[in-house]
Backbone as CSV, one residue per row, in Angstrom:
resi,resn,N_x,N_y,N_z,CA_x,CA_y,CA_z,C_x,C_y,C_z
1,UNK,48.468,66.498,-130.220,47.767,65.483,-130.984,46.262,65.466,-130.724
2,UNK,46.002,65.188,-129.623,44.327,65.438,-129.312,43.568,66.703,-129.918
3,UNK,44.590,68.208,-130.627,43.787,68.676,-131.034,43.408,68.281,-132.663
4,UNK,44.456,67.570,-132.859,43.971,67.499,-134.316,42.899,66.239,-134.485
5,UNK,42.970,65.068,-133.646,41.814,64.194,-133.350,40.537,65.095,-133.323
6,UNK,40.317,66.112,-132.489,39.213,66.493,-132.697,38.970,67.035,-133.956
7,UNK,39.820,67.683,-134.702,39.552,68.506,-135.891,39.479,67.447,-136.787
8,UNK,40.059,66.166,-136.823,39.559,65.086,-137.969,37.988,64.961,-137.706
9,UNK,37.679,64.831,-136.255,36.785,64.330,-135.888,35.328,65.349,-136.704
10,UNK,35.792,66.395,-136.462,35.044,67.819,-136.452,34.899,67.463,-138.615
11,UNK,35.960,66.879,-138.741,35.621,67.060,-140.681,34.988,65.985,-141.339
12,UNK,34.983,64.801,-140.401,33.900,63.970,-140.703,32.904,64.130,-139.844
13,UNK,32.227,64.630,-139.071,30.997,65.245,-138.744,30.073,65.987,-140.079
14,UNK,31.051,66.785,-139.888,30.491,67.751,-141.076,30.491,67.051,-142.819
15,UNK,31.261,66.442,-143.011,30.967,65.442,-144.127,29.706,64.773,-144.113
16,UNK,29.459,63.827,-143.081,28.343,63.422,-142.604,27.191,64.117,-142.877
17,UNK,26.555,65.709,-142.828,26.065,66.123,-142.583,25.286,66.591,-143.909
18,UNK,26.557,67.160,-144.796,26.028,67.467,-146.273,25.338,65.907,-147.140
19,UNK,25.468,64.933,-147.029,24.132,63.969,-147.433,23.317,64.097,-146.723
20,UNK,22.792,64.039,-145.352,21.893,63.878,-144.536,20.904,65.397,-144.785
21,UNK,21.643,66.567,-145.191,21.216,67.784,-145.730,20.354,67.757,-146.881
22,UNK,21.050,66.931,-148.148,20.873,66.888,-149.315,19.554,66.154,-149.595
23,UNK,19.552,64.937,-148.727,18.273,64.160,-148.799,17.126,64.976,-148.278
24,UNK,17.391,65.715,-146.957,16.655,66.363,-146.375,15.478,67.333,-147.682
25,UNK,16.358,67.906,-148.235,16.103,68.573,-149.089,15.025,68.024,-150.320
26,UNK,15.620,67.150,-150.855,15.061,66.384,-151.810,13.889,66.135,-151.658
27,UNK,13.708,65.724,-150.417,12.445,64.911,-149.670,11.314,65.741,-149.086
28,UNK,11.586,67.405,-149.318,10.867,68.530,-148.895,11.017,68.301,-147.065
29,UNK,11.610,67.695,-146.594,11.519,67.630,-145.391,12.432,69.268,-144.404
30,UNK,12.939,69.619,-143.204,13.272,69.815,-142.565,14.448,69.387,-142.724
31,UNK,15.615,70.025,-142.633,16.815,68.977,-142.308,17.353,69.037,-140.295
32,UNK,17.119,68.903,-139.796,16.964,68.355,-138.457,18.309,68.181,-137.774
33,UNK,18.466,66.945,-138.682,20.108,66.364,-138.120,20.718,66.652,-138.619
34,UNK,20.812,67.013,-140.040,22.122,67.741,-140.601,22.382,68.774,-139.704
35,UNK,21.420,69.722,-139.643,22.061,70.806,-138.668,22.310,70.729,-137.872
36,UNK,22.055,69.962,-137.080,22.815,69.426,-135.611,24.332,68.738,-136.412
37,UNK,23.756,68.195,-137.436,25.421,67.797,-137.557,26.749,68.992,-137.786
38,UNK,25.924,69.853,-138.058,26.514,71.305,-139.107,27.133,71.925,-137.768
39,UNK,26.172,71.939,-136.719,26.980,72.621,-135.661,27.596,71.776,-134.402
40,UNK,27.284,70.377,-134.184,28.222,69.975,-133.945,29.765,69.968,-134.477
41,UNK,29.643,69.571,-135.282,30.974,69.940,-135.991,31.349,70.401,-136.347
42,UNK,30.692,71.924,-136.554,31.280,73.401,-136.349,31.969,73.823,-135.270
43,UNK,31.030,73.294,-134.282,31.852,73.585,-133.113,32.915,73.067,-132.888
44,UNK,33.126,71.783,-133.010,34.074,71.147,-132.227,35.427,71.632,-133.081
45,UNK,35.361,72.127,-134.836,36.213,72.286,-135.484,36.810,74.171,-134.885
46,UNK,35.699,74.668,-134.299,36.080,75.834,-133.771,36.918,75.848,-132.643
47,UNK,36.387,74.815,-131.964,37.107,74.857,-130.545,38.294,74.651,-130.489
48,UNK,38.596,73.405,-131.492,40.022,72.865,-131.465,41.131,73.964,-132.638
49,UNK,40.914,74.571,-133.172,41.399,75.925,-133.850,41.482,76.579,-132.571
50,UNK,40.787,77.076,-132.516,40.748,78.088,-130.746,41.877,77.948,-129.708
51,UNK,42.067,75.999,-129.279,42.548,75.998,-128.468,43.867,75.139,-128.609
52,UNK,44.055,75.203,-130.170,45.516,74.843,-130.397,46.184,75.672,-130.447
53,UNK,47.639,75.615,-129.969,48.646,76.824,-129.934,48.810,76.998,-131.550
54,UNK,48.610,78.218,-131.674,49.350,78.621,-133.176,47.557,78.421,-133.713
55,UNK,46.809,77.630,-133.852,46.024,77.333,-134.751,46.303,76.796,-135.688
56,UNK,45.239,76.852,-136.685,45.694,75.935,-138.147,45.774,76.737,-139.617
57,UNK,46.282,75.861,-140.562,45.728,76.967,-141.862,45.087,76.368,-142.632
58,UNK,44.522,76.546,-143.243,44.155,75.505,-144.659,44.826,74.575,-145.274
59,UNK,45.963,75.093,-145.405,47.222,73.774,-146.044,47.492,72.794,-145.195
60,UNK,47.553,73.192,-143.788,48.135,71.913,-142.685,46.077,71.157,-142.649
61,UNK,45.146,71.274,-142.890,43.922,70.736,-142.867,44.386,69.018,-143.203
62,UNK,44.707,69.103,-144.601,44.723,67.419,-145.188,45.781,66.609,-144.190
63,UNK,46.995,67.582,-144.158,48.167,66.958,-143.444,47.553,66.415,-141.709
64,UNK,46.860,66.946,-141.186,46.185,66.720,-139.700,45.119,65.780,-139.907
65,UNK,44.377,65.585,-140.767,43.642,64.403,-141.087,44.257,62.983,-141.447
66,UNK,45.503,62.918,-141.971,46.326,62.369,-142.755,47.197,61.409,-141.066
67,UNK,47.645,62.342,-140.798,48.264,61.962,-139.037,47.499,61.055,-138.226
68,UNK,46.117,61.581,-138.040,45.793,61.012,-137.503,45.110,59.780,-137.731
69,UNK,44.841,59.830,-139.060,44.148,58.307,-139.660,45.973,57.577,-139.320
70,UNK,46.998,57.975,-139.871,48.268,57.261,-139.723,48.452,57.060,-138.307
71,UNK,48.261,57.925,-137.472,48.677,57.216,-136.421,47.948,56.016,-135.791
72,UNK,46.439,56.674,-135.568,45.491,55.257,-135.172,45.399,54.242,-136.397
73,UNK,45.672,53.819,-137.296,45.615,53.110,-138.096,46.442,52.010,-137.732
């Protein structure tokens, strides 16, 4: 279970990140924190792939997000 907490965790990071990008953009600025958001939560979505047995696939993605909002909910 804790790995898929992180991998929810890891897909709203990165959600997070594409507005904070987008404005960046708009605004001619630097985007700064998006990319920190981009690889924070790259990483953490790498790690927990990495260090779950079996790993994940694309199809189990929604279902592991889904769990864990259900369980802590």
């Amino acid at each position: 279970m804790p790995y898929d907490l992180y991998m929810s965790i890891a897909i709203v990071i990165v959600a997070l990140a594409i507005p904070s990008a987008i404005s960046a953009w708009i605004d001619n600025r630097v985007p700064r924190v998006s990319a920190l958001l981009f690889v924070a939560g790259g990483g953490l979505a790498v790690w927990a792939e990495r260090t779950k047995p079996g790993g994940y696939t694309l199809e189990e993605i929604p279902g592991v997000f889904i769990t864990v909002i259900g369980h802590y909910w």
